[in-house]
C-alpha positions, 0 to 999 in steps of 0.5 A: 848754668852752674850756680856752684862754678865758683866752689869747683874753680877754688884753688885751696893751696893758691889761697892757703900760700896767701894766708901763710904769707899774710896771716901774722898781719891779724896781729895788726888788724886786731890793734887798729880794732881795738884802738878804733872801737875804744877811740870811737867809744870815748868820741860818743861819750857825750854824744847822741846815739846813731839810728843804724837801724837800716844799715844794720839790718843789711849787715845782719841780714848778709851774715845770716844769709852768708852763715846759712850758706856756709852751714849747708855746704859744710855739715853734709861733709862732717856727717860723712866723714862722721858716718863712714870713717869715725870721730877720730877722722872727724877731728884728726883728718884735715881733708876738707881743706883739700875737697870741694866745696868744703874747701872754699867754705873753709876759705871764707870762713877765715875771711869772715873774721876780719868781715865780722870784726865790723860787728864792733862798729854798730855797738859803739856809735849805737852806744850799746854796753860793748863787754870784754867778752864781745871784742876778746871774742873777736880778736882771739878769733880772728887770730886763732883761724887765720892761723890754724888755717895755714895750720891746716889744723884737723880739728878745725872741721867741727869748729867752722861748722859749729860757728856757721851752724850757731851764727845762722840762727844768731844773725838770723835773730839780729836781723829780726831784731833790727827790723823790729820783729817780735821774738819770743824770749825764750828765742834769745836765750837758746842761742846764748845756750846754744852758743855755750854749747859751740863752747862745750863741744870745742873743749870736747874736741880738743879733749879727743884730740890730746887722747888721740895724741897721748895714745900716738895716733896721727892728728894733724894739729900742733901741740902749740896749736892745741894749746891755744885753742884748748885755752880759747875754747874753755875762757869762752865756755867760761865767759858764755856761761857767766854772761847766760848766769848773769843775763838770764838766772840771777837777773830778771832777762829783758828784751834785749839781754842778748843784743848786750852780746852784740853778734858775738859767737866763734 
C-alpha cells in the first residue's frame, strides 16, 4: 500500500488552471469574512460567550497535524535545493510547483488560507478581543497566496515552509491550551518570537529577490508581485512586533496573552 499515492497522482498544472480561473474570487471570500466576523461580533455584544472548548480542540488539533505534515514533506526539499544549488535558486527558482510531493503541498497550502479564515469564527462567539492584526493578517494572506500561486512566484518556497514549520508549534500550542494542558509561559512567547522571525526572513527574502533583479538575474517573481509582498511582509513585521512589545515587554504577560493573537500567523 502506498500511503503517498495521493502526492504522485497530484496533477500541478490541472490545479494551477483551477487557481488561475478562481483566484480573483478571494476578493469575494475575504468581503463575506469580514462582513460575518464583524456582524457576529456585534450579534454577541450582549450575549453570553460560547463554551467551544471541544470543537476548537478538534480544529486546532487538525491544523497542527495538517501544518506537521505539510512541514515535513516541504523542508527537505528547501534544504536541497539549498544544499546543492544555492540561495539564489532557493528564492528564484519555482521548481517545487512542478515536483513531487512538494507540489501537492504547495496546492494545499493555498487551500488552507480559506480553511484557516474559520479561525475568526472561535474568536467572536468566544468573545475574545478580535485585533486588526488577527483579520488583516488573514485577508492579506488569503489573497496574497492564491495569487502568487497562479504566479508560480519563486520565492514563495521559503514562505509556505516557514508558515508550515511556525503553525506546526503555534496550532500545536492552541490545541494544548484548549484542553486545558498547562504550558510554560515562556512557551507562547517563543512562538510570538518565532512568528516575528517568519517576519524577518520574508523581508530577507524579498531583499534577495529585488538585488537579484537589479544585478538582471533571472527570478521567477513579478515586480508587482514583489511589491506586495515586500509590503505584506514588513506591516507584519511591524505589527508582530508591536503586538511582542505590547504583550510581553511594556505589560506584565498573562496567561493567555498569545490566545489574544488568535491562531494567527503567514
Amino acid at each position: 500500500m502506498d500511503l503517498f499515492k495521493f502526492e504522485k497522482d497530484f496533477d500541478p498544472s490541472a490545479f494551477h488552471s483551477w487557481t488561475l480561473q478562481y483566484w480573483d474570487l478571494t476578493f469575494v471570500y475575504s468581503i463575506i469574512y469580514l462582513v460575518a466576523i464583524f456582524s457576529v461580533q456585534h450579534y454577541m455584544r450582549n450575549r453570553s460567550r460560547f463554551e467551544l472548548r471541544s470543537s476548537l480542540i478538534f480544529w486546532s488539533g487538525f491544523l497542527a497535524l495538517f501544518s506537521i505534515a505539510g512541514a515535513v514533506r516541504t523542508l527537505p526539499e528547501l534544504i536541497h535545493v539549498l544544499r546543492y544549488e544555492g540561495w539564489y535558486q532557493s528564492m528564484c527558482n519555482p521548481s517545487y510547483f512542478t515536483l513531487r510531493p512538494t507540489s501537492f503541498w504547495a496546492f494545499m497550502f493555498v487551500i488552507s488560507k480559506v480553511y484557516e479564515l474559520g479561525d475568526t469564527i472561535f474568536v467572536v462567539l468566544t468573545k475574545k478581543p478580535l485585533i486588526f492584526l488577527h483579520w488583516y493578517h488573514h485577508v492579506t494572506v488569503m489573497i496574497y497566496v492564491w495569487y502568487s500561486y497562479t504566479d508560480h512566484t519563486a520565492p514563495g518556497r521559503w514562505f509556505m515552509v516557514m508558515n508550515y514549520i511556525v503553525h506546526s508549534f503555534m496550532y500545536t500550542y492552541y490545541t494544548l491550551k484548549a484542553m486545558k494542558i498547562s504550558t510554560p509561559r515562556c512557551i507562547s512567547v517563543g512562538i510570538t518570537f518565532l512568528q516575528i522571525i517568519q517576519m524577518v526572513m520574508g523581508v530577507i527574502v524579498n531583499y534577495s529577490v529585488y538585488l537579484a533583479k537589479l544585478k538582471g538575474l533571472s527570478c521567477n517573481q513579478t515586480n508587482f508581485n514583489l511589491a506586495c509582498c515586500s509590503a505584506m511582509y514588513a506591516s507584519y513585521l511591524i505589527l508582530f512586533s508591536s503586538f511582542f512589545y505590547h504583550s510581553y515587554l511594556k505589560t506584565k504577560p498573562t496567561n493567555y496573552t498569545l490566545t489574544k493573537l488568535s491562531q494567527k500567523s503567514e
